[in-house]
Structure formats: structure tokens, C-alpha cells
C-alpha positions in Angstrom: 6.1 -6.8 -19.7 7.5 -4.9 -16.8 4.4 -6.1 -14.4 5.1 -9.8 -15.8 8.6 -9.5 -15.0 7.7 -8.2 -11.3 5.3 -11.4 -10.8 8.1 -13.4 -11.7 10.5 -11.8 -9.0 7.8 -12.2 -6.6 6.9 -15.7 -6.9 11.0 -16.6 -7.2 11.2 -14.9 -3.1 8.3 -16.7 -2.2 9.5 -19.7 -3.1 13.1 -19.2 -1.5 10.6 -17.9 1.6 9.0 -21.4 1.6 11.8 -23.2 1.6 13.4 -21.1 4.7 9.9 -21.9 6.7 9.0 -24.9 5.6 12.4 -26.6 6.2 14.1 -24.9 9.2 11.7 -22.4 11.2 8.3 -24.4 11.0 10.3 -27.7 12.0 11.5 -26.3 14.9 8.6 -24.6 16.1 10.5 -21.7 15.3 7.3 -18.8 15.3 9.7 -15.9 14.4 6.8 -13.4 14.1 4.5 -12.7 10.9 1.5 -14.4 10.2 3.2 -17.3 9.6 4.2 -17.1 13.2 0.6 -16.7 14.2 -1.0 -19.8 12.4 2.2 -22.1 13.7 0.9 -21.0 17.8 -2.7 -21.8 16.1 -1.9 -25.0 14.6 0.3 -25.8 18.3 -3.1 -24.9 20.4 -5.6 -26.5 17.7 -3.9 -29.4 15.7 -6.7 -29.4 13.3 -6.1 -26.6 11.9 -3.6 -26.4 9.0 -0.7 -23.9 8.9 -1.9 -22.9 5.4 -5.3 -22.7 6.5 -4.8 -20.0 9.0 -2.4 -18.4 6.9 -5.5 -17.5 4.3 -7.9 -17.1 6.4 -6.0 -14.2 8.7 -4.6 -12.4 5.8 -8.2 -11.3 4.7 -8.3 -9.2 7.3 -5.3 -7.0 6.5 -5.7 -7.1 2.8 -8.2 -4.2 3.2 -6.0 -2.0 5.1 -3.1 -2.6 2.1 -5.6 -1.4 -0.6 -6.6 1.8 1.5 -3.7 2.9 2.9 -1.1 2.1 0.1 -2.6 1.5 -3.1 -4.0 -0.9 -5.2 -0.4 -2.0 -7.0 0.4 -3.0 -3.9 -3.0 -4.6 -3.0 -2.8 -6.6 -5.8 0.8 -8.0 -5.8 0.6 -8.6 -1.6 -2.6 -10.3 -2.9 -0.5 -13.2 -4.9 2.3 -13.1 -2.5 0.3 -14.3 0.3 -1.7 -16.6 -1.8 1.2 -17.9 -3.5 2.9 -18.3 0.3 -0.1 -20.3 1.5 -0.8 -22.8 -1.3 3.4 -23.1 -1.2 3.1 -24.1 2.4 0.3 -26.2 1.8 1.9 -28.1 -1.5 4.7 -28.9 0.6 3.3 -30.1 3.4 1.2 -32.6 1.3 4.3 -33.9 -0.8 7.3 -33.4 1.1 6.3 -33.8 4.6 9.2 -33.8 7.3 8.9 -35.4 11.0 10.5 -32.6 12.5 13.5 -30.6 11.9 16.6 -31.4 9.7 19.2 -30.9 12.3 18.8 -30.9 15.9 20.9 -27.6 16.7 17.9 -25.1 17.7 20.3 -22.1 16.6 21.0 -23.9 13.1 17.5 -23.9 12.6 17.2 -20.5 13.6 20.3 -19.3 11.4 19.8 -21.1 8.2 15.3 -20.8 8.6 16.0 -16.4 8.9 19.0 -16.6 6.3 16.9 -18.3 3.5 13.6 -16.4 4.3 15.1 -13.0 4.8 16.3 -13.4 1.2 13.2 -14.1 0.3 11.0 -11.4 2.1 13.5 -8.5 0.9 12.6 -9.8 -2.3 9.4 -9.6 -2.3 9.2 -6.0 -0.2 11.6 -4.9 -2.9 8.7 -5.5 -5.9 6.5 -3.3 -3.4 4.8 -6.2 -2.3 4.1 -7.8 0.9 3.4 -12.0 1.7 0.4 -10.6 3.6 0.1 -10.6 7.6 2.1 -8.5 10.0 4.0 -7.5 6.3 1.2 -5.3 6.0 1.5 -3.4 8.7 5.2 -3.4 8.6 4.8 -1.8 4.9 1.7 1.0 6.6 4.4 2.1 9.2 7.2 2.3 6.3 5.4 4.2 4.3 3.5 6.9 6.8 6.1 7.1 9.7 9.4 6.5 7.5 10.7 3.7 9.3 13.1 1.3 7.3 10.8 -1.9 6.4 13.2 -4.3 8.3 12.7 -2.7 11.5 9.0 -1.9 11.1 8.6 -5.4 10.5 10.0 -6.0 14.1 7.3 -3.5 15.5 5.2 -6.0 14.2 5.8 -8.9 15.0 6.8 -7.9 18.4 3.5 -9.2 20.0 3.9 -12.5 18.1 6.9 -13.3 19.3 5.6 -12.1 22.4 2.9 -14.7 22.3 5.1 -18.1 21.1 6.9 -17.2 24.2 3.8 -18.4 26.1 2.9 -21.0 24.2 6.6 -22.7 23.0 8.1 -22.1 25.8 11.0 -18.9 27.3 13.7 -20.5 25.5 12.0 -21.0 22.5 10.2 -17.7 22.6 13.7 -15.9 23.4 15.1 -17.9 20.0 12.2 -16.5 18.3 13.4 -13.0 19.4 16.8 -13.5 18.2 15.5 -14.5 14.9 13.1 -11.3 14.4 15.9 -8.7 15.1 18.0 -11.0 12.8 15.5 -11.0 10.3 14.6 -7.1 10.5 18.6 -6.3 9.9 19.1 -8.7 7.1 15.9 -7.8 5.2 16.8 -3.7 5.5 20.8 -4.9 4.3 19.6 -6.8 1.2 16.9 -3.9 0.5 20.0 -1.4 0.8 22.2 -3.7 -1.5 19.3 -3.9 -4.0 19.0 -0.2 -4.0 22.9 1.0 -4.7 23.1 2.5 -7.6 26.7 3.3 -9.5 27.8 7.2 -9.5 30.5 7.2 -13.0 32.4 10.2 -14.0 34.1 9.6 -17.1 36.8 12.0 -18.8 37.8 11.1 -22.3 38.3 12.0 -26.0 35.2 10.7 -26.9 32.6 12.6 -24.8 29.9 12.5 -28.1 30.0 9.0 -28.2 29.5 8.0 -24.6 26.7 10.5 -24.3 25.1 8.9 -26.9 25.6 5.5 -25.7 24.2 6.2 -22.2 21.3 8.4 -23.9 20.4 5.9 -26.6 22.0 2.2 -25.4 20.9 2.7 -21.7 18.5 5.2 -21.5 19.0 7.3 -19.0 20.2 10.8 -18.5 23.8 12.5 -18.1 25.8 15.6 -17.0 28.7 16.9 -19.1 31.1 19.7 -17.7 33.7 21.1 -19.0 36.6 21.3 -17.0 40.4 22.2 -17.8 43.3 20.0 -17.0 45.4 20.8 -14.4 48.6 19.7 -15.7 48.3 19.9 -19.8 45.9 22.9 -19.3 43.5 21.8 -22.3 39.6 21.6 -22.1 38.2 18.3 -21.0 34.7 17.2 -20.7 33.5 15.5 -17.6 30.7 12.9 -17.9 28.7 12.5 -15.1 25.7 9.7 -15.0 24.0 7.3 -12.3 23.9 3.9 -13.5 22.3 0.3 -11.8 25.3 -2.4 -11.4 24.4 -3.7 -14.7 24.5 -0.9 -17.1 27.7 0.1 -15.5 28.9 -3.3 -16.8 27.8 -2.2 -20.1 28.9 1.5 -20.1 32.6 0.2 -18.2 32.8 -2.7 -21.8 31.9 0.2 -24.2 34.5 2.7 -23.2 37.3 -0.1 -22.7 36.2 -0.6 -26.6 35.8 3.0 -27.4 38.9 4.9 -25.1 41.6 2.9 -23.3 43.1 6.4 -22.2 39.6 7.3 -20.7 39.7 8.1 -16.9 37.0 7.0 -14.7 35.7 7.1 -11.4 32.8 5.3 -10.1 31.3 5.7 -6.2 28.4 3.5 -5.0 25.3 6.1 -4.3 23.1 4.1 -1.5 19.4 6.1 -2.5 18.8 8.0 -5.9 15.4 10.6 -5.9 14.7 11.9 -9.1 13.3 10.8 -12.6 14.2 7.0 -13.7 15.0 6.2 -10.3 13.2 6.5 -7.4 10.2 9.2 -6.9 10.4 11.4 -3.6 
């Protein structure tokens, strides 16, 4: 259910990934990096050959690197990403094919094209998966050298960019440039936001019952002190849990229900390394 359920995720950011190329950065010969970036300077030097085409054809040759150096989870779902990218690309090239860009502004191109496509990549990086290409090695240098996957996705696409420079033109090229350091910020900042988890501390009459409820209702684990009031002096029990934003909405409805007099505190955690979260 769980791997269903990541598939889903992952073909929902490719889609939004599509739309951001196919509609803004494509259009305006916007080759902000990736291997997307490398099959639109092909398809500019060889008008033959499809977008799509080059896409598939060049990701083969990373694909084995993702199963060796990451794992074959990874493999696998960078394997349908990619695929799922290309024949995106392709479909809408075929039935909704555009003349050139939808605005004329070279920096709303830019904007909205890395905006809509950022989304999508930090999607699809969060479901440990890649859409293939320069992703790849962007996810090897994550994972070996601990470099946030936003900015080692600028490492790699560095020589793209590099290269639409010659062939687009400086101006282009240096819009390009923007649009990769754009992109590498906004994909590490919607990772980030993905990843904050909710630090609660709860101190009410009814310590049993919330224990139970985050045990039993959401599963995961819990700390209780016991602590002594500083003004009445009486023993209290402290509740302490991490929580994603949703089973705080849960937990935060069931002791409104339960304890009106309960005192809470919550604090956004940014990384959590230990059993039900992430591993270290």
C-alpha cells in the first residue's frame, strides 16, 4: 500500500514537473540544467531529434550508477520518474503543441518555468526518487558527500548551463544561471518544509488517556515526566511526543475534546533521527 501510495506522489510531481517545462522553460529555450537541459541544446543543434527522445536515451547511462551506488528502491522509482518525464514530454508535445512561449517576458518564463518545476522535483526527491539525468548525480553527491540535494543539483548542472551559454546565447545562458541557483534554493526549502516535524508537550489531568491515544490512534512513541507545579506545588505529568503536521491536527482535536484546561506547547523540529522517523 505504502509503495502504491509513493508511485502516486511521484507521478503527481512529475506531472506538475511537466507542466513547469513544457510550458515556460522549454518555450523559452530556457536549458536551466538537468538532462532536460541537455536534450533541449540537442534538439537546438539537431532539430530531428525529439526532446523526449534524448531525454530516454541519455538517462540509460546514469540509471546504472543509481542502482550501484544508492540502491535498488531508488533504482526502481528514478526508473518511472524519468520514464514517466519523458513520455509526459512527449504526450504533450504531440497534443498540446505551443509555437513558442506563453508570455514574452524572458524572466516570467524563468520565474513561473523554476516555480512550477521546483515543486515538482522536491516532490519527487522527497519519495527518494530522482527524474533521471544530472538528478542522479545530484542524489550520489547527497548521499556520499552530505551536501543538501538542492545545491548538489547545482554542482550538476553547472556544466549544462555552462554549455546553453554557448549554444543560446550569454544572455540566455546567464538566465539559465539564475534559474539553477533558483531552482537549487527552492527545491532544498520545500524538502525542509516537507521534513518539519511538530515537537508537543502536553500537561493535563488526563495523562493515561493521551498516551494512549498517541500510542494506539497515532502510533508512535511518547515521553512522560513528572514534574511539580511551581505555583500549586502538586505533581504533574508532562507529555512529550514528535508528531507530522497532520497527527498534530488530530492529537491538538482530541485534547480540545478530552481537557480544555490542558496546557500545551508545540515547537517545529526541522530533522528527526530515530525510529518512525528518519534513520541516521
Amino acid at each position: 500500500m505504502k509503495t502504491l501510495k509513493d508511485y502516486m506522489i511521484i507521478t503527481i510531481g512529475t506531472l506538475i514537473l511537466t507542466f513547469g517545462l513544457s510550458v515556460f522553460l522549454i518555450q523559452a529555450d530556457l536549458a536551466v540544467g538537468g538532462i532536460t537541459g541537455f536534450a533541449m541544446i540537442i534538439n537546438k543543434v539537431f532539430p530531428n531529434i525529439s526532446i523526449g527522445a534524448t531525454m530516454l536515451v541519455a538517462n540509460i547511462v546514469l540509471f546504472i550508477l543509481g542502482f550501484l551506488l544508492i540502491g535498488r528502491q531508488f533504482g526502481a522509482k528514478t526508473i518511472y520518474a524519468s520514464f514517466a518525464l519523458s513520455f509526459m514530454i512527449a504526450i504533450f508535445e504531440k497534443v498540446a503543441p505551443l509555437d513558442g512561449p506563453v508570455v514574452d517576458d524572458m524572466f516570467l518564463n524563468l520565474f513561473f518555468g523554476i516555480f512550477i518545476s521546483g515543486i515538482g522535483m522536491a516532490i519527487v526527491f522527497y519519495q527518494n526518487a530522482s527524474t533521471g539525468g544530472t538528478d542522479i548525480i545530484a542524489k550520489i553527491i547527497n548521499k556520499y558527500f552530505s551536501i543538501d540535494i538542492g545545491k548538489s543539483l547545482l554542482m550538476a548542472d553547472f556544466l549544462i548551463v555552462t554549455l546553453a551559454m554557448g549554444i543560446y546565447g550569454l544572455e540566455p545562458g546567464l538566465y539559465a544561471l539564475f534559474g539553477v541557483i533558483m531552482n537549487a534554493f527552492l527545491i532544498d526549502n520545500i524538502i525542509e518544509g516537507l521534513n518539519i516535524k511538530i515537537n508537543v508537550r502536553i500537561i493535563s489531568s488526563y495523562p493515561e488517556e493521551i498516551r494512549t491515544f498517541i500510542i494506539d490512534e497515532l502510533s508512535r512513541g511518547a515521553t512522560i515526566f513528572k514534574a511539580e507545579g511551581a505555583y500549586s506545588k502538586e505533581t504533574v505529568h508532562i507529555i512529550s511526543t514528535v508528531l507530522s503536521k497532520r497527527e498534530f491536527i488530530k492529537i491538538k482535536a482530541f485534547i480540545k475534546a478530552l481537557d480544555d484546561q490542558a496546557f500545551v506547547t508545540v515547537a517545529s523540529v526541522r530533522e528527526v533521527i530515530g525510529e518512525g522517523f528518519k534513520s541516521a
